[in-house]
DOLUMMAR-410045 format. One record per residue (C-alpha): x, y, z; residue in three letters. Coordinates in pm, 1 decimal, padded with zeros to 6 digits. Example, Ala and Ser with C-alpha at 12.3 -4.5 7.8 and 13.67 -1.06 7.14 Angstrom:
<rs>
<<01230.0,-00450.0,00780.0>,'ala'> <<01367.0,-00106.0,00714.0>,'ser'> 
</rs>
This chain:
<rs>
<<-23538.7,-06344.4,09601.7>,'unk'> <<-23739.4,-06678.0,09552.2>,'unk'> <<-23724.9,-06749.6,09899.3>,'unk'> <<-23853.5,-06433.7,09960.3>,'unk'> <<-24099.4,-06477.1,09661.4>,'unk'> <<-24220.9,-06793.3,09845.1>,'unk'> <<-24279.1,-06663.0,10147.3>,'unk'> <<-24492.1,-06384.1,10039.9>,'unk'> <<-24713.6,-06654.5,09863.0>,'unk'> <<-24689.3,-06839.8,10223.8>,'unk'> <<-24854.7,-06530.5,10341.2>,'unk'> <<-25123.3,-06463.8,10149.3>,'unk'> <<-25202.5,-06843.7,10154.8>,'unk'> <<-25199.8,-06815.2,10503.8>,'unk'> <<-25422.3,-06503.8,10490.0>,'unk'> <<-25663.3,-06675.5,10237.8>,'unk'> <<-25713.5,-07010.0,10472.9>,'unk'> <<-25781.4,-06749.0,10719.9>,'unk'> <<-26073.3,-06553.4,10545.0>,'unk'> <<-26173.0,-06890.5,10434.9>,'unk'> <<-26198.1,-07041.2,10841.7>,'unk'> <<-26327.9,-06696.4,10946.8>,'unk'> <<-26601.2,-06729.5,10647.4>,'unk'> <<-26722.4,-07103.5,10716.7>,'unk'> <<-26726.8,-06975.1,11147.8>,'unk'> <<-26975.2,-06724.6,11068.6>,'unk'> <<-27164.0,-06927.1,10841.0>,'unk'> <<-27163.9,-07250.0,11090.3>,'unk'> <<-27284.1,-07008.0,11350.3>,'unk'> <<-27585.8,-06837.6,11178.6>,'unk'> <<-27682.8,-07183.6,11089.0>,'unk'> <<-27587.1,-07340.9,11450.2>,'unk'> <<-27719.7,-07099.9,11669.8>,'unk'> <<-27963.5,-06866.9,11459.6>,'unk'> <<-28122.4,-07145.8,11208.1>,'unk'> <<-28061.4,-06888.6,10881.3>,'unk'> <<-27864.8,-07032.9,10547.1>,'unk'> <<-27877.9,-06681.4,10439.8>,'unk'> <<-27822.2,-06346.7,10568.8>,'unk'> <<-28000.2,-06005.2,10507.8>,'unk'> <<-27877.5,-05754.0,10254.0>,'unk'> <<-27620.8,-05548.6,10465.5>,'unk'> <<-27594.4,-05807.6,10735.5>,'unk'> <<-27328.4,-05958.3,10638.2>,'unk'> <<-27095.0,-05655.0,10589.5>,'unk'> <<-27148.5,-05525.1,10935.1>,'unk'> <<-27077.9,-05867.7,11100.5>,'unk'> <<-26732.1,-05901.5,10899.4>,'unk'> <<-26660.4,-05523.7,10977.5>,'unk'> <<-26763.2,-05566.9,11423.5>,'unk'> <<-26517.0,-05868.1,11350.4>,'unk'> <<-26265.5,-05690.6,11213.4>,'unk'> <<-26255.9,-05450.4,11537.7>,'unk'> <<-26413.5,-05161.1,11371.6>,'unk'> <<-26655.3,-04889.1,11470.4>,'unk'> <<-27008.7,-04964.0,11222.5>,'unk'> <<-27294.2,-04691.4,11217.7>,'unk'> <<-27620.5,-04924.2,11131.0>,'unk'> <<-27920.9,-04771.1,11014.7>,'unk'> <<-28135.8,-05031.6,10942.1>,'unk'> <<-28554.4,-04995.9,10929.3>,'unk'> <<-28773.9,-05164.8,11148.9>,'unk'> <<-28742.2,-05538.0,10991.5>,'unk'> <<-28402.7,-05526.9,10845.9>,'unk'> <<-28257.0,-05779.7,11079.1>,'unk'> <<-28042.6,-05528.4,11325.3>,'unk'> <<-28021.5,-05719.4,11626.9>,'unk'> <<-27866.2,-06031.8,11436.2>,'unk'> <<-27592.8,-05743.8,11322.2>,'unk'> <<-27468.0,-05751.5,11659.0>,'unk'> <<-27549.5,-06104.2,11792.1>,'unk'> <<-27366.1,-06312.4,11584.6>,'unk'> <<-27050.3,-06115.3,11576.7>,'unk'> <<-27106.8,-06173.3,11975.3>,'unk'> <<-27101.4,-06488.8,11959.2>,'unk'> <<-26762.7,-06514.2,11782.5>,'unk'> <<-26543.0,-06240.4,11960.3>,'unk'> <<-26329.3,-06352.0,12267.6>,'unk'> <<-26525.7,-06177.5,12553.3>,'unk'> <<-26828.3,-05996.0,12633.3>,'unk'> <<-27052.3,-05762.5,12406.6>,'unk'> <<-27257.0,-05526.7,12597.4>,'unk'> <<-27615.0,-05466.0,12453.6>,'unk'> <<-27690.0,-05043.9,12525.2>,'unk'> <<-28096.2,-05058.3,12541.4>,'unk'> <<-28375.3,-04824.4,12652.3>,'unk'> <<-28647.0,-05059.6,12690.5>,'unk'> <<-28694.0,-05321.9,13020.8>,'unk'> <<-28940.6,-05525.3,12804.6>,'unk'> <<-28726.9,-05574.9,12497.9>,'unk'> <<-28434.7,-05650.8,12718.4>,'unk'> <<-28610.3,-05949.3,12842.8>,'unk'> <<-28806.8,-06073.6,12483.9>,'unk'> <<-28434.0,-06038.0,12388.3>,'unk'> <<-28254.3,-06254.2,12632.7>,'unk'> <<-28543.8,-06492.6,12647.2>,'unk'> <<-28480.9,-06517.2,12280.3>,'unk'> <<-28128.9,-06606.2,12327.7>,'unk'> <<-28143.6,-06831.0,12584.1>,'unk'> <<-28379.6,-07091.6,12404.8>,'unk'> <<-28126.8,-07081.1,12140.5>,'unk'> <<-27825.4,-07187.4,12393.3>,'unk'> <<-27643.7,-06839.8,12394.9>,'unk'> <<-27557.4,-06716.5,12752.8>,'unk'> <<-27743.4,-06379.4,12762.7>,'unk'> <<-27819.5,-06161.2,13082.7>,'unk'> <<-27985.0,-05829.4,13172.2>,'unk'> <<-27937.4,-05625.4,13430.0>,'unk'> <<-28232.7,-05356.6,13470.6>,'unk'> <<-28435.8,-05209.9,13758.9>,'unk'> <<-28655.9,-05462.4,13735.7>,'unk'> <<-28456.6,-05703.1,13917.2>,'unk'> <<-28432.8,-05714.7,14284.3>,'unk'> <<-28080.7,-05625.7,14435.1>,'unk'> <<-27992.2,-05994.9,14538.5>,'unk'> <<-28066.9,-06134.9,14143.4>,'unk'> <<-27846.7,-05805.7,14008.4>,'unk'> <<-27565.6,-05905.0,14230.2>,'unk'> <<-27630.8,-06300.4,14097.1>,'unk'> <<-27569.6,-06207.3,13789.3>,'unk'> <<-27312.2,-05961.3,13792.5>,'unk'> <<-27106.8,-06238.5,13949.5>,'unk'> <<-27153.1,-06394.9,13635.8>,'unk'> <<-27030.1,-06123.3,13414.4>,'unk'> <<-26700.4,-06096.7,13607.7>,'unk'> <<-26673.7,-06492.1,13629.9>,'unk'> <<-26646.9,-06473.9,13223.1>,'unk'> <<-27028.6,-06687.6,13208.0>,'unk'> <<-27183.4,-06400.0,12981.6>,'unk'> <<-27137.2,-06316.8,12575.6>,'unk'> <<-27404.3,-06093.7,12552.1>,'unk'> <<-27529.5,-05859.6,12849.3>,'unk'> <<-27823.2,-05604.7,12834.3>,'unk'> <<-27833.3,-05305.9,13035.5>,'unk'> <<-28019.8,-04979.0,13041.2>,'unk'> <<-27767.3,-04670.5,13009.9>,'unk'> <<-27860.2,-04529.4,13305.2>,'unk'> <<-27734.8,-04846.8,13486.9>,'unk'> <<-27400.8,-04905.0,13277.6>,'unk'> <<-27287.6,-04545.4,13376.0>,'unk'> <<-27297.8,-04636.8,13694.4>,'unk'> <<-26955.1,-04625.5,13886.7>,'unk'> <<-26962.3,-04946.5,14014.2>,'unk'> <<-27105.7,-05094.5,13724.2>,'unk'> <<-26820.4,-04917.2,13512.3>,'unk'> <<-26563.6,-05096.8,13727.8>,'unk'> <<-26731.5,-05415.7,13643.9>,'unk'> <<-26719.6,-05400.0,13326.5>,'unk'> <<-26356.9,-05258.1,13273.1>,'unk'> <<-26210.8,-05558.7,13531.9>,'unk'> <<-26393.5,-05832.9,13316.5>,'unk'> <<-26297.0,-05677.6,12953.0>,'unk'> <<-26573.4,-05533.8,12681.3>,'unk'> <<-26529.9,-05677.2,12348.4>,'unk'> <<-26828.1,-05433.8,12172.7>,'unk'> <<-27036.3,-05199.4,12257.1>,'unk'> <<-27367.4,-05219.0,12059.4>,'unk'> <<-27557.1,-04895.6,12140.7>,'unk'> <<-27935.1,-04972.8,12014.0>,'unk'> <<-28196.9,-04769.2,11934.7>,'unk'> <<-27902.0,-04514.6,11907.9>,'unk'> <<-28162.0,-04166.2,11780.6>,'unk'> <<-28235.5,-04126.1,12169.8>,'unk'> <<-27924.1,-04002.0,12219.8>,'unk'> <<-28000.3,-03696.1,11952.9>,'unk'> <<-28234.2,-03399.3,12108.7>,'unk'> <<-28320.9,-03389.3,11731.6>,'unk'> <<-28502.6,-03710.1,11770.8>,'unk'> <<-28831.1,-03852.0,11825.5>,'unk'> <<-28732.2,-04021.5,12102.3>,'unk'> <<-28475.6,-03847.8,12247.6>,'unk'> <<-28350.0,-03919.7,12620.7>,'unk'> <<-28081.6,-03767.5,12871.9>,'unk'> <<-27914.6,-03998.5,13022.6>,'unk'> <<-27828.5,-04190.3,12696.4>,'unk'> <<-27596.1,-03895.0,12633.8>,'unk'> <<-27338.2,-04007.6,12862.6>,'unk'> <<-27277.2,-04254.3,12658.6>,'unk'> <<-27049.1,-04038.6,12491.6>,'unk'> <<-26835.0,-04091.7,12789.0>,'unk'> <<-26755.8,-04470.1,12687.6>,'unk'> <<-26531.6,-04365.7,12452.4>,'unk'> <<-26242.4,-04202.1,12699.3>,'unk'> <<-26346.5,-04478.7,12941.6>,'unk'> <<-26305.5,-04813.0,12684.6>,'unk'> <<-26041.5,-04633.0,12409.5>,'unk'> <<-25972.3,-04975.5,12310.1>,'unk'> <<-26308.9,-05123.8,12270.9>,'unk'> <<-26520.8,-05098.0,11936.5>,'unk'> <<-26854.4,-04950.2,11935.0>,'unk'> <<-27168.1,-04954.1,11733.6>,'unk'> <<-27485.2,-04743.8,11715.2>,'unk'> <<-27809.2,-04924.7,11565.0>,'unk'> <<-28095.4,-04737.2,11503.9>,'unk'> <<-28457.0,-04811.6,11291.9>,'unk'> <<-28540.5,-04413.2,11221.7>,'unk'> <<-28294.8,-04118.5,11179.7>,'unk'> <<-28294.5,-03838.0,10965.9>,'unk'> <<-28037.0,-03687.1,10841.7>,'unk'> <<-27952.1,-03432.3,11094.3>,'unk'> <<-28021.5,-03735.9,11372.2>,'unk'> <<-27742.1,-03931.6,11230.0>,'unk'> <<-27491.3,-03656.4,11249.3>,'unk'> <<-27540.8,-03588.4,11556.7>,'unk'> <<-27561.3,-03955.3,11673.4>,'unk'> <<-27147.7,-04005.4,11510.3>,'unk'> <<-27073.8,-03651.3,11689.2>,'unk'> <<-27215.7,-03772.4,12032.2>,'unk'> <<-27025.6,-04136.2,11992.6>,'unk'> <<-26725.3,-03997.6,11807.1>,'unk'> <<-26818.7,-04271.4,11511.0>,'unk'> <<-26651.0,-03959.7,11258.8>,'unk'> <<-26427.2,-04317.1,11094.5>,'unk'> <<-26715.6,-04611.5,11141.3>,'unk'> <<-26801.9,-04814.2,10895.2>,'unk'> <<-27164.2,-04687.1,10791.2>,'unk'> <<-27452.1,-04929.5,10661.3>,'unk'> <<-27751.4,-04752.0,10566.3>,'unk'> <<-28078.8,-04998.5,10463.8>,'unk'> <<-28377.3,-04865.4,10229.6>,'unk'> <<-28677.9,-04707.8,10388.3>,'unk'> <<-28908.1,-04799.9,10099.7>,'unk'> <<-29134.2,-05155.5,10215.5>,'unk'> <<-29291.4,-05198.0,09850.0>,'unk'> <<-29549.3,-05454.0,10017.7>,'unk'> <<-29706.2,-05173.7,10237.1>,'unk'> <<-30012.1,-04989.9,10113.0>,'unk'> <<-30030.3,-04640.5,10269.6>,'unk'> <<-30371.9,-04533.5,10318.7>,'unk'> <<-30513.2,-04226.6,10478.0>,'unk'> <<-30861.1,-04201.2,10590.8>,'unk'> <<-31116.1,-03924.8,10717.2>,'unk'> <<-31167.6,-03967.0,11069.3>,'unk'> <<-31521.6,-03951.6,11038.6>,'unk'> <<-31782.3,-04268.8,11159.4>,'unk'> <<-31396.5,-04427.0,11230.7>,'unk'> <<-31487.3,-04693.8,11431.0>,'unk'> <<-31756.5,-04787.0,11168.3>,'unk'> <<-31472.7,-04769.0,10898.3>,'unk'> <<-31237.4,-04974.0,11104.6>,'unk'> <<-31512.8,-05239.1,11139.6>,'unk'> <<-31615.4,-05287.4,10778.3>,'unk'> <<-31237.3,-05313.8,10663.9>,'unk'> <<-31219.8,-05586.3,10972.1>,'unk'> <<-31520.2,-05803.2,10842.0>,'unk'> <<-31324.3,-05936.7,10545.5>,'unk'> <<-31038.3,-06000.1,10697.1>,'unk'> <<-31130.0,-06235.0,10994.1>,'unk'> <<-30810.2,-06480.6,10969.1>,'unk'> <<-30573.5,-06151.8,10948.3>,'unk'> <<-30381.7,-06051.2,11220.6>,'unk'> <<-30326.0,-05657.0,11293.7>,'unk'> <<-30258.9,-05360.0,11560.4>,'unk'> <<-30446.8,-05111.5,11595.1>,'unk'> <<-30249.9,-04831.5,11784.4>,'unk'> <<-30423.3,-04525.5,11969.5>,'unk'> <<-30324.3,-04238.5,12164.7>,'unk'> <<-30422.2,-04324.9,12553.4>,'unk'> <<-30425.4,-04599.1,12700.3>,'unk'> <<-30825.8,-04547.3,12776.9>,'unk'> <<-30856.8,-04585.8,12411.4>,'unk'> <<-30723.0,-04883.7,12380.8>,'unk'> <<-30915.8,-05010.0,12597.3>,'unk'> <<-31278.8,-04881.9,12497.2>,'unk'> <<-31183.6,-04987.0,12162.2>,'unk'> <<-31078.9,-05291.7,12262.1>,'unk'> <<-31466.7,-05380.4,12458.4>,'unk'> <<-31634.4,-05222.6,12134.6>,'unk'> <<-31453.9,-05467.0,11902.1>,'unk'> <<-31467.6,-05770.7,12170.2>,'unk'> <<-31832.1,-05732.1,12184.5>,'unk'> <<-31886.3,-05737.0,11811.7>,'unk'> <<-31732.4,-06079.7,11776.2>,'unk'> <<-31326.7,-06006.5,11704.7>,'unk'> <<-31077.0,-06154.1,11909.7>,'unk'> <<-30901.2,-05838.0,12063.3>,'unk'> <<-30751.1,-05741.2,12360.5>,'unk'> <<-30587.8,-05419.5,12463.8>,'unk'> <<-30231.4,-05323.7,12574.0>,'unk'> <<-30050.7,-05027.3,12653.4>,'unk'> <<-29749.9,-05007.8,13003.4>,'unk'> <<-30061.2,-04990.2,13279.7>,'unk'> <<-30109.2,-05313.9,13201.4>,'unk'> <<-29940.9,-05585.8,13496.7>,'unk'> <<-29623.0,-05751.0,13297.6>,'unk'> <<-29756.4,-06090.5,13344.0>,'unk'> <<-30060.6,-05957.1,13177.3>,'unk'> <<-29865.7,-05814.7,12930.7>,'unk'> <<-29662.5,-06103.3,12839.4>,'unk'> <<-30020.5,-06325.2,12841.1>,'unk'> <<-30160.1,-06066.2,12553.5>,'unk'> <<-29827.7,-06050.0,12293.8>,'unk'> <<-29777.0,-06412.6,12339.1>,'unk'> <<-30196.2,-06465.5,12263.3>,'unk'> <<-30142.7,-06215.2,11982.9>,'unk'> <<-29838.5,-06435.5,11865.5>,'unk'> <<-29975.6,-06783.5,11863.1>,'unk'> <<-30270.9,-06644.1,11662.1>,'unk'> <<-30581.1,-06704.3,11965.1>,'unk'> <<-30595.1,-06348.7,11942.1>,'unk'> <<-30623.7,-06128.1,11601.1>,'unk'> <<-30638.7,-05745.2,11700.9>,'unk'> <<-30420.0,-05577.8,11991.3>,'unk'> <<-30518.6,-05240.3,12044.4>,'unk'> <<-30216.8,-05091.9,12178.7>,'unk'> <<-30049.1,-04746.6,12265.0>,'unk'> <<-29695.9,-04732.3,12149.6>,'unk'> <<-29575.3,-04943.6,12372.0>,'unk'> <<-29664.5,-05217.7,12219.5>,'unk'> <<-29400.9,-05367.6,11921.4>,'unk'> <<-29066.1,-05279.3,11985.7>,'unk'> <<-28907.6,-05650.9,11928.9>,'unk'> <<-29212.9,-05828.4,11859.6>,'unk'> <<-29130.8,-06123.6,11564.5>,'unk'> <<-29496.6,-06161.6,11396.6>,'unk'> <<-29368.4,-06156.1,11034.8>,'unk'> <<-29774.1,-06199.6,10915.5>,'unk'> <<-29886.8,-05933.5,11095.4>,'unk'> <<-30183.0,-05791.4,10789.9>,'unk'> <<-30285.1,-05453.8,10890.1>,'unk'> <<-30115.3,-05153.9,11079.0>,'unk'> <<-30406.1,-04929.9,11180.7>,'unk'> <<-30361.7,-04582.9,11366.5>,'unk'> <<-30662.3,-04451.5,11509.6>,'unk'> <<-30530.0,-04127.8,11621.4>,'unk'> <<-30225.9,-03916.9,11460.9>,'unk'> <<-29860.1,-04023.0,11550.9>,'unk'> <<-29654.3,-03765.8,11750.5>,'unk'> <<-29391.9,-03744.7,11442.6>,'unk'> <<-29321.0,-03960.5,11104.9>,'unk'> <<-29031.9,-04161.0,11258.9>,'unk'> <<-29305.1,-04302.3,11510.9>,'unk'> <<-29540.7,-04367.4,11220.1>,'unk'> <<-29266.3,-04543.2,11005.5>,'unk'> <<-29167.0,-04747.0,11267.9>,'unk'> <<-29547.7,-04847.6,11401.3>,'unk'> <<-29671.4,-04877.2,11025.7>,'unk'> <<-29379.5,-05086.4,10978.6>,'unk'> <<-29479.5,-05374.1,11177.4>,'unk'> <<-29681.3,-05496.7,10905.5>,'unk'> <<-29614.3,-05770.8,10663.6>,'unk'> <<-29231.3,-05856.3,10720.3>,'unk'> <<-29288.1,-06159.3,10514.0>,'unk'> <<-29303.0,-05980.1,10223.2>,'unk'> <<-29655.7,-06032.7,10174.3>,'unk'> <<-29878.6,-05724.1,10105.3>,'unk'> <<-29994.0,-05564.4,10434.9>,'unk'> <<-30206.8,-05233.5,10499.4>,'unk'> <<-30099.3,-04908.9,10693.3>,'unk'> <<-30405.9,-04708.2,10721.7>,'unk'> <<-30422.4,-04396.6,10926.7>,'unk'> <<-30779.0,-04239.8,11052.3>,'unk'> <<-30698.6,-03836.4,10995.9>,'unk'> <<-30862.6,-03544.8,11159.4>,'unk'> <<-30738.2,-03202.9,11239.4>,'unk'> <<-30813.6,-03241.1,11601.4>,'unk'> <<-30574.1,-03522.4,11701.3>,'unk'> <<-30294.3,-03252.1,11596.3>,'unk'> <<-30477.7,-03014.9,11849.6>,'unk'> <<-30486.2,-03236.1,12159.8>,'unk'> <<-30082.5,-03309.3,12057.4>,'unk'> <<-30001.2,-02930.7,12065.6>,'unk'> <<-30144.8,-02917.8,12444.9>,'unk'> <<-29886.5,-03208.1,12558.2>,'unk'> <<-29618.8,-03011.9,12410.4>,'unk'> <<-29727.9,-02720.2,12561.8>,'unk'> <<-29631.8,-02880.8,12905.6>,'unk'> <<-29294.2,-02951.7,12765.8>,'unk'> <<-29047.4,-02812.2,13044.8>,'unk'> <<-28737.8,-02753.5,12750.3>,'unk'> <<-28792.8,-02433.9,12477.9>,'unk'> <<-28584.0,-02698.8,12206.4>,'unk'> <<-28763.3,-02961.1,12312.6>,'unk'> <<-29073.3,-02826.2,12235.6>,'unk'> <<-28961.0,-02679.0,11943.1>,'unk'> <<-28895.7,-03023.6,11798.1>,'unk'> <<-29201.8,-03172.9,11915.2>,'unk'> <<-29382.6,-02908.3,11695.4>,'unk'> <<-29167.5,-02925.8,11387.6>,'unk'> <<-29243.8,-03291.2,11413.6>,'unk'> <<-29582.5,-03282.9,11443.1>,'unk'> <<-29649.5,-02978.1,11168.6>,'unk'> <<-29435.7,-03284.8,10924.8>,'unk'> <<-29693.0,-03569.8,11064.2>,'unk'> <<-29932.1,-03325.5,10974.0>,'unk'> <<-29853.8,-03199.4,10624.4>,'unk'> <<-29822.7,-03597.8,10547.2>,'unk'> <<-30125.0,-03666.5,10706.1>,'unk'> <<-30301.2,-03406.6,10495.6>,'unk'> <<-30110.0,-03428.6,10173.0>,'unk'> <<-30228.3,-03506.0,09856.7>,'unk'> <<-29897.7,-03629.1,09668.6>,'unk'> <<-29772.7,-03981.8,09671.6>,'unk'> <<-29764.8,-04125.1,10028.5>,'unk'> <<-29441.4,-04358.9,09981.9>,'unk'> <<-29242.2,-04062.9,09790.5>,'unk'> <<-29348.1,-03810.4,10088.3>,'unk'> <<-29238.2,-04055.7,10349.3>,'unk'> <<-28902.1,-04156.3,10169.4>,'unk'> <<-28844.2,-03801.7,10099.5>,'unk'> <<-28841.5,-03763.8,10478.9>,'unk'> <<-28561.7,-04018.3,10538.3>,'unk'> <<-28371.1,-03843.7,10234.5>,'unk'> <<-28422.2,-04137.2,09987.8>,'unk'> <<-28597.3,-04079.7,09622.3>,'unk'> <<-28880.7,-04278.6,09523.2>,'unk'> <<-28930.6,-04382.9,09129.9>,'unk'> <<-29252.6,-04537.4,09147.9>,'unk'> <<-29358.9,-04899.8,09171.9>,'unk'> <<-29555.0,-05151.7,08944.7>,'unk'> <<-29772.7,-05246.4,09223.3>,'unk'> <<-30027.4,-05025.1,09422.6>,'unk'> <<-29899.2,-04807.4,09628.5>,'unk'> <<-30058.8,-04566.6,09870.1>,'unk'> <<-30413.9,-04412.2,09825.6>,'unk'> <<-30311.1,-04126.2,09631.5>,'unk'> 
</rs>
């Protein structure tokens, strides 16, 4: 018995020294590679439970940290993590983030000429890549599939995971193959990350995936440093340009609805003395890349930008969130607005409201091919609009969305 007492204590020593090396890896690698002493709230949790082998559902708002949630624990699994993404241009910020801090990253994207996918494919089946990007349209592939299952997955992380839910504001097709990975890599954990997801999105998201068991981090919705502020859209450009004159050192977006109102808006603001520039996806890439790196490095305070400008952009003093024309939905809105002041600092989310930007919305929807998908576009946009025109408190309306209470703040809050 006290041998058998002894080794049980051997055990659990053994176990302990374990936790306690698997505790100081992560820690030496968030420090080594990442340059953080600290993590996140929730970050933590979901790096121990990838490690562990488990399935994690992650939804974490815009800020939160979610892409460390999946490339640390990269970092320290034997093999490859593929990186599920529908967005060429975060992809690359991505990668080109990784790679200046020594972690071999790759994407593989239609971007890319045939000869450079075939480069670095040969790298993912030589064992040279931890974390690879690809766009689900390519990793379904057949080929690719074979790829992948001859060189060994060690996690899927499936991001910006609501555009696999027709419920969505963003939903897309082909990410509902995805679904498939599971018979294909029974073996292989998976996680979805997503910013923005009701409810009724999140069910269906674990449904689509089978993540029924995962491990399921949920981050708050409420940014207490965000003033929400809605505005008659009436003299708007004058309004925008008196709220501009104090702030001259601030930097802030401006988002719009076309991409010919970006750039209008863009002149008017040039030509009365702000540094601005415009950006929206008819822009060249190199041009692109010029205007979010001027926007970065501060030579340039105002991008007016359609949507697709943001998605991975790390300007943590970014001042003001301004939407001259009404989002499509509130997930869009959260997610835009939320761009501002991730240093904690107070920022402003103002939107410019009138009942014609809901007008010119209905007509695109009317072009919708798909009865459901129209019918969501609408219930979307009547809930943009009720917001839009409400007159209780902003940040309670907003939370309520996301199905989180609200019990009032010291600070200010919203305009109402």
């Amino acid at each position: 018995m006290a041998s058998d007492g002894n080794h049980l204590v051997a055990v659990e020593a053994s176990r302990a020294a374990a936790r306690h090396a698997g505790e100081m890896n992560i820690r030496a690698c968030l420090k080594a590679t990442f340059g953080y002493t600290s993590f996140r709230p929730l970050q933590e949790d979901i790096v121990r439970s990838i490690l562990a082998g488990r399935d994690v559902f992650v939804l974490m708002p815009t800020g939160g940290g979610k892409s460390l949630c999946y490339q640390l624990p990269a970092l320290l699994l034997d093999g490859m993590t593929v990186v599920v993404s529908p967005l060429i241009a975060l992809m690359k910020d991505q990668v080109d983030s990784l790679e200046a801090l020594g972690v071999s990253a790759t994407y593989v994207n239609s971007s890319l000429d045939a000869s450079e996918i075939g480069r670095r494919q040969a790298a993912v089946a030589r064992g040279e890549v931890k974390l690879l990007y690809v766009a689900p349209e390519r990793l379904m592939m057949p080929g690719f599939l074979r790829l992948l299952a001859a060189t060994g997955v060690a996690f899927f992380a499936i991001d910006e995971a609501h555009c696999i839910s027709e419920w969505g504001h963003d939903f897309r097709p082909e990410y509902r193959e995805l679904a498939r990975l599971r018979a294909l890599f029974p073996g292989t954990a998976l996680g979805a990350f997503t910013a923005t997801a009701t409810t009724r999105v999140q069910a269906d998201i674990r449904a689509q995936l089978g993540l029924q068991s995962a491990a399921s981090f949920r981050g708050s919705f409420n940014r207490p440093n965000l003033f929400y502020e809605v505005r008659p859209k009436h003299d708007a450009y004058g309004q925008l340009v008196r709220y501009l004159r104090g702030r001259d050192r601030s930097s802030g977006i401006v988002y719009c609805q076309s991409r010919a109102r970006t750039e209008q808006l863009a002149a008017q603001l040039s030509a009365d003395g702000f540094a601005a520039v415009a950006y929206h996806a008819g822009l060249e890439s190199e041009e692109r890349r010029g205007r979010q790196d001027a926007f970065i490095k501060d030579d340039v305070q105002i991008v007016v930008a359609t949507i697709a400008f943001g998605m991975g952009i790390d300007k943590p003093d970014v001042r003001f969130v301004v939407h001259y024309d009404l989002p499509k939905n509130l997930e869009g809105f959260y997610q835009e607005s939320g761009r501002a002041g991730r240093d904690g600092e107070p920022a402003d989310c103002i939107l410019f409201y009138g009942p014609g930007d809901a007008v010119k919305h209905r007509h695109f929807i009317d072009e919708k091919p798909s009865a459901i998908e129209r019918q969501v576009a609408l219930r979307q946009l009547r809930q943009m609009d009720e917001w839009a025109a409400g007159t209780t408190c902003r940040r309670r309306a907003l939370l309520a969305y996301f199905d989180e209470s609200f019990d009032g703040q010291a600070g200010p809050c919203c305009d109402v």
